[in-house]
C-alpha positions, 0 to 999 in steps of 0.5 A: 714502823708502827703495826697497822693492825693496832689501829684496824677494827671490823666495818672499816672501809679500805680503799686503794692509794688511787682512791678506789673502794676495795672493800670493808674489813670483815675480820682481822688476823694477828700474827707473829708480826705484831709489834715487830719491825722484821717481816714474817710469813705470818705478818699480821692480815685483814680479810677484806669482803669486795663485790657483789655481796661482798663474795669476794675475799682478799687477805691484805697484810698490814703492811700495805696500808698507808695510813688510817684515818676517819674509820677508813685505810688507805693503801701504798697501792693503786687499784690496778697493782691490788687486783694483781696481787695473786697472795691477797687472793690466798688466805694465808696457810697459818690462819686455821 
């Protein structure tokens, strides 16, 4: 499986498996998963700015992307399942 995080740059738009908006790529954050194959505590995360003036944030792991393509990603989820993933709304503790 290739790291997503690679292929990922600031601006991009993100949108869910169902091909709703999420958001834009605001920074993204390696960690220890880059060019591994075992999942970590500190896999490789994109800071997503949604809503309103972009105040919302959500800390999406690489692994949930599907595909990258035409400066945008797709996600493995829908819209519904990305509003109930309680993590995303957590910046990861290993990011200072």
């Amino acid at each position: 499986m290739t790291d997503m995080s690679t292929q990922l740059h600031e601006g991009m738009e993100v949108h869910t498996a169902d091909g709703k908006k999420l958001g834009k790529i605001a920074q993204i954050w390696y960690g220890a998963s880059v060019g591994s194959v075992t999942p970590s505590e500190e896999e490789s995360c994109f800071e997503v700015h949604r809503g309103f003036l972009g105040r919302e944030k959500l800390y999406i792991p690489c692994s949930a992307v599907a595909h990258v393509a035409n400066d945008a990603v797709t996600l493995t989820v829908d819209s519904s399942a990305a509003d109930e993933m309680p993590s995303w709304h957590r910046k990861p503790t290993w990011i200072s």
